[in-house]
C-alpha positions as CSV (number, residue, x, y, z in Angstrom):
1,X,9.7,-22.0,-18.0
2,X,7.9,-22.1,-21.2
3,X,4.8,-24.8,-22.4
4,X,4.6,-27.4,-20.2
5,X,1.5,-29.3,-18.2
6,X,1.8,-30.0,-15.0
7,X,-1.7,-31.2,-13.4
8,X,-1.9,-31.2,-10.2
9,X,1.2,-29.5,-9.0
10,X,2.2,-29.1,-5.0
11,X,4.3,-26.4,-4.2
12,X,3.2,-24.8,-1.7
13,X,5.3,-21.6,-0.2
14,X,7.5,-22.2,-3.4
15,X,10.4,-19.1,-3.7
16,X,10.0,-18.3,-7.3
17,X,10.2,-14.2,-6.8
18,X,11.0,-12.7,-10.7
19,X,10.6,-15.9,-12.5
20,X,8.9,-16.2,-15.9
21,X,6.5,-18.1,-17.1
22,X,4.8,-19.0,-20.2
23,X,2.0,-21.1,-21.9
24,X,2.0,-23.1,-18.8
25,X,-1.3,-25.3,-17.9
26,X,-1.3,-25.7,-13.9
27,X,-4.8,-26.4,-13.6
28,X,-5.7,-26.9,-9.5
29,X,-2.2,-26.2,-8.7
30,X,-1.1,-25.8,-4.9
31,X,1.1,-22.8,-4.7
32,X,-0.8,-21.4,-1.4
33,X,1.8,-19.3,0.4
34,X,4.2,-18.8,-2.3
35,X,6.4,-16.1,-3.3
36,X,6.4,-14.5,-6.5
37,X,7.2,-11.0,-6.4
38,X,7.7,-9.6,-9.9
39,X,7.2,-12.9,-11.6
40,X,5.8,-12.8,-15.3
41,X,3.1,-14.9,-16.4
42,X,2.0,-15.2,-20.4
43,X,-1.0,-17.3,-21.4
44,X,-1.0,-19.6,-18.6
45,X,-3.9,-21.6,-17.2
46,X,-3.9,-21.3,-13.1
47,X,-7.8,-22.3,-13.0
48,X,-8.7,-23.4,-10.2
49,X,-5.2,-23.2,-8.8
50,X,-4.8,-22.5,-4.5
51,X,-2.7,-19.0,-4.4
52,X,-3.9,-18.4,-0.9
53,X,-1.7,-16.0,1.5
54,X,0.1,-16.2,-1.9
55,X,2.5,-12.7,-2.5
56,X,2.3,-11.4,-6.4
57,X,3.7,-7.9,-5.6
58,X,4.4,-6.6,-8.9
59,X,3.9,-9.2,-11.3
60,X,2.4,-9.5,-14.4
61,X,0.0,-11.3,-15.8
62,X,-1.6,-11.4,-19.2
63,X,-4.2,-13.1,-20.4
64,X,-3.6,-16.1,-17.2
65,X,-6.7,-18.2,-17.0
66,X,-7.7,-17.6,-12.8
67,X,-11.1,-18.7,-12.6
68,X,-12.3,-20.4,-9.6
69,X,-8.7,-20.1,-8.4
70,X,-8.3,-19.2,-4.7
71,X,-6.6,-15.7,-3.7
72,X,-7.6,-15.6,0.0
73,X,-5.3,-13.0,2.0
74,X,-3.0,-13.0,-1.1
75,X,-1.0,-9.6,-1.7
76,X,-1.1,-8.6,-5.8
77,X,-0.1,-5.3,-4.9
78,X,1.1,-3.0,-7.7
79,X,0.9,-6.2,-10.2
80,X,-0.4,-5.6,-13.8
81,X,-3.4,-8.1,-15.0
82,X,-4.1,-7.7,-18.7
83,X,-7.5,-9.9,-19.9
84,X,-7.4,-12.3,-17.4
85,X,-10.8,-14.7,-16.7
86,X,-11.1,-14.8,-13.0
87,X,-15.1,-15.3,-12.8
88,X,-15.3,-17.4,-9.2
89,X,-12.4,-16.5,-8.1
90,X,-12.4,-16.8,-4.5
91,X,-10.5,-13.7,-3.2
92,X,-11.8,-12.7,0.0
93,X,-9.2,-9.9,2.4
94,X,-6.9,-10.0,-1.2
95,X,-4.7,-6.9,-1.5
96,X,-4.7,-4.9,-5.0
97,X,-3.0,-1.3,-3.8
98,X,-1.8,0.6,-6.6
99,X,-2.3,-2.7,-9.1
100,X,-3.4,-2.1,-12.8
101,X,-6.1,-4.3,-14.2
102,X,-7.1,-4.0,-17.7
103,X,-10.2,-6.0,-19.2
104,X,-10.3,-8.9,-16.0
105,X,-13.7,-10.2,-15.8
106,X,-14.1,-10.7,-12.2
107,X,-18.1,-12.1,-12.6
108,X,-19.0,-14.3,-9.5
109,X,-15.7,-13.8,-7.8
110,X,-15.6,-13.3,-4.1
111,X,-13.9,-10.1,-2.9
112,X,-15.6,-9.1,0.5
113,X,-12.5,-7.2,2.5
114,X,-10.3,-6.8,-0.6
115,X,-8.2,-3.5,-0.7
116,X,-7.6,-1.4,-4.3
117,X,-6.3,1.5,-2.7
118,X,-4.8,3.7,-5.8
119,X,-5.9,1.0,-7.9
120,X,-6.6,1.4,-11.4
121,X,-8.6,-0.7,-13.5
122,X,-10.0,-0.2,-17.0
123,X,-13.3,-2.0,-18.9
124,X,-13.4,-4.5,-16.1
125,X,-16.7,-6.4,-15.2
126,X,-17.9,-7.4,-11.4
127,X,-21.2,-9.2,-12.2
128,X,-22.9,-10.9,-9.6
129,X,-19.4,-10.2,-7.8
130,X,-19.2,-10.3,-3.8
131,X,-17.6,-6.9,-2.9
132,X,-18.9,-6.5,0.4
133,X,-16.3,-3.8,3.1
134,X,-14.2,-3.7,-0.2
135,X,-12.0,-0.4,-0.3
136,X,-11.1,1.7,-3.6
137,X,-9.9,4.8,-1.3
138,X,-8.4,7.0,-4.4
139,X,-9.0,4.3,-7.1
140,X,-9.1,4.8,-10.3
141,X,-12.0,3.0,-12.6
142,X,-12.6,3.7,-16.0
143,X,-15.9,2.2,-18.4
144,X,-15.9,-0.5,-15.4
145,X,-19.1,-2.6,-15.2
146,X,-21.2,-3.8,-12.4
147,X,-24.0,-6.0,-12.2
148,X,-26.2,-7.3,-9.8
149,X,-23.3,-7.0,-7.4
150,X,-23.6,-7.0,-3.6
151,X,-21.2,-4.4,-2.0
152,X,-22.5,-3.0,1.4
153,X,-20.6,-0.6,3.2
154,X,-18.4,-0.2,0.1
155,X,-15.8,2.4,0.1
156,X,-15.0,4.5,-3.0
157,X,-13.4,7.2,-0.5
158,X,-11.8,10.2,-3.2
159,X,-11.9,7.7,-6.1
160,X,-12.0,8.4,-9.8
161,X,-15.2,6.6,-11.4
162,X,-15.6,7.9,-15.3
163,X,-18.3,6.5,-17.1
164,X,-18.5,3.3,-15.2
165,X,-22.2,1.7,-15.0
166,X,-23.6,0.1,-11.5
167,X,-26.9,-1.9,-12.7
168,X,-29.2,-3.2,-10.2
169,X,-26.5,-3.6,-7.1
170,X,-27.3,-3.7,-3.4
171,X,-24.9,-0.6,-2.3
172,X,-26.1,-0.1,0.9
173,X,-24.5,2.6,2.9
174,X,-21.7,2.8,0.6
175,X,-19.1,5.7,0.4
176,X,-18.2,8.1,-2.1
177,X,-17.2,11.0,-0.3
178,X,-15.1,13.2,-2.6
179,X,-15.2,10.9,-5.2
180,X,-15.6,12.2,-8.5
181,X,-18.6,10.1,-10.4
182,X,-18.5,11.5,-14.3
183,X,-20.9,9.9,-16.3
184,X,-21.5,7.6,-14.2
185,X,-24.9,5.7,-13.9
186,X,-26.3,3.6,-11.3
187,X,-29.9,2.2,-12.2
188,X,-31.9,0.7,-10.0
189,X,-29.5,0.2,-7.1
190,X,-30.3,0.2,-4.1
191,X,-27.7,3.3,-2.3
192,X,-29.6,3.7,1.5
193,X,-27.7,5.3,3.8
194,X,-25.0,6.0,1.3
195,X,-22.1,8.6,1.1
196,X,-21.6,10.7,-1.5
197,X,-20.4,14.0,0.3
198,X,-18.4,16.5,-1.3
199,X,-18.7,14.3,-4.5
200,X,-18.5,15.3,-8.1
201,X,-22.1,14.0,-9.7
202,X,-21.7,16.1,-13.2
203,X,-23.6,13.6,-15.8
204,X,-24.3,10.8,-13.0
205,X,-27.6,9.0,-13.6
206,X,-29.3,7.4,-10.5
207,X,-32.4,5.9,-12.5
208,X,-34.7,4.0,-10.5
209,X,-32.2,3.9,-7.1
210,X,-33.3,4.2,-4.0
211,X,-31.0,6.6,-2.4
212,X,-33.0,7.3,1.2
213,X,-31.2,8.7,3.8
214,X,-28.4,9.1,2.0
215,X,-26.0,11.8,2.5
216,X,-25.3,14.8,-0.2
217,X,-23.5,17.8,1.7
218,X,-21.3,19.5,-0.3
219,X,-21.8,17.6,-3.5
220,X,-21.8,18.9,-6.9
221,X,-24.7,18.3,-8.5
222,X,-25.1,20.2,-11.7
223,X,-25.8,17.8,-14.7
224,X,-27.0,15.2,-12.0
225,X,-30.0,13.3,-13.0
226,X,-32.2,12.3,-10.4
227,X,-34.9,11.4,-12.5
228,X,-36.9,8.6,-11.3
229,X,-34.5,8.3,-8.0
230,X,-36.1,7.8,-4.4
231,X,-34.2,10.3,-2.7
232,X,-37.0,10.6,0.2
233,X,-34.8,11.6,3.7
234,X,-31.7,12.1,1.8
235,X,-29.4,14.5,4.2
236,X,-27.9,17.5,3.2
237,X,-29.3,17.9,-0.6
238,X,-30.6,21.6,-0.4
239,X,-33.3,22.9,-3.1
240,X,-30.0,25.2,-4.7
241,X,-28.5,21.8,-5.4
242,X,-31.5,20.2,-7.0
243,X,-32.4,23.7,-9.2
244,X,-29.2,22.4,-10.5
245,X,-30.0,18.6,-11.3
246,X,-32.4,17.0,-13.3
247,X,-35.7,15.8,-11.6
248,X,-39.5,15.1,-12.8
249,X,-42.6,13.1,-11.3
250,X,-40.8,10.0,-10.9
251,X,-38.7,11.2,-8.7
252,X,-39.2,11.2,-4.7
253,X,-37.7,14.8,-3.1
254,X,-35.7,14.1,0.3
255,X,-39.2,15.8,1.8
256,X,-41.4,12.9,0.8
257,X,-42.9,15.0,-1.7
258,X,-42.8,14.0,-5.6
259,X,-40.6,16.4,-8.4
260,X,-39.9,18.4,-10.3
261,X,-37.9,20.5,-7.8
262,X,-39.3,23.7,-8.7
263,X,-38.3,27.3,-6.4
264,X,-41.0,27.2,-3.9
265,X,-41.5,23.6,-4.0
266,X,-40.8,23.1,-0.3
């Protein structure tokens, strides 16, 4: 089905599993409940269209216009999305295991309870994005962005997080046990009560966060830079590991005391 306009369309639960689409405009389209497994979509506009409960298992889409389109419940699992605007998109319990998203700009959308388990996504951007209880157990993220995001109790359980940037987000108690975190930075974030056991921190920049209570047993932290980081009642995060990251007066020791960690400090 090639370049056509249909405004307006109503189709909900519609059967249209491995069919291909392109240069369609269904602006505000009802297709909530829908099937369309392994479907293909090219350049098509599906702002503001209802997918709820909708099932995308292993389609692709590149360069599909989803903003403000609703993906409650919906199942995208092990679908490809290639530059495709979904800022707004309302996507709360969505499911994204083992999907591949390249380049989607997910800014305002609404993803509380979404699931990217083995997910990969590349140079994507969550800004002012609503990822509260989301899960990216064994994830894959690479030069992602996130700003001014809101993700307590976030789970990054074993993920892969290269060089991705977390600027000014409200992570409380969020997971990242066993994840490995090169390169990445999270300035001034809050991370209270978070989890970062067993976790890779070579390179990772925690400017200006506020990272009390927090939990550090068994984390690698050689190359970690702690400068200016609150890290006062942080749990498990010996002197040996701190010897081994960067610190200086701006930062707050897990004793309450300011740094540098020096041998004898404590």
């Amino acid at each position: 089905m090639r370049q056509l306009k249909l405004e307006g369309l109503r189709a909900p639960g519609a059967r249209l599993a491995r069919a291909a689409f392109s240069r369609l405009e269904l602006p505000a389209a009802d297709l909530h409940g829908a099937a369309l497994e392994g479907s293909r979509w090219e350049a098509c506009d599906l702002s503001l269209a209802n997918l709820a409960g909708a099932t995308l298992d292993g389609a692709t889409l590149d360069e599909v216009l989803l903003h403000d389109a609703c993906l409650a419940s919906a199942s995208l699992c092990s679908a490809v999305l290639h530059a495709c605007p979904m800022e707004k998109a309302r996507a709360p319990g969505s499911r994204w295991m083992e999907a591949r998203l390249g380049r989607v700009d997910l800014s305002g959308a609404l993803l509380p309870d979404a699931s990217f388990h083995k997910a990969s996504l590349l140079e994507c951007l969550f800004a002012e994005t609503e990822l509260a209880r989301s899960l990216f157990y064994r994830a894959i993220l690479r030069f992602c962005r996130f700003l001014r995001c809101r993700g307590e109790d976030l789970r990054f359980n074993g993920a892969l997080l290269q060089h991705c940037d977390f600027h000014n987000c409200g992570l409380d108690r969020a997971r990242f046990p066993g994840a490995d975190l090169t390169g990445t930075s999270f300035q001034d974030c809050s991370l209270p009560g978070g989890d970062f056991r067993g976790a890779r921190l070579g390179g990772t920049r925690f400017a200006g966060s506020r990272l009390q209570g927090a939990r550090f047993a068994d984390a690698s932290c050689a190359g970690a830079d702690f400068r200016g980081a609150n890290l006062q009642g942080a749990q498990g995060l010996s002197l040996h590991q701190l010897l081994r990251a960067r610190t200086d007066p701006s930062t707050i020791l897990p004793w309450g005391a300011p740094g540098p960690a020096m041998r004898g400090s404590r």
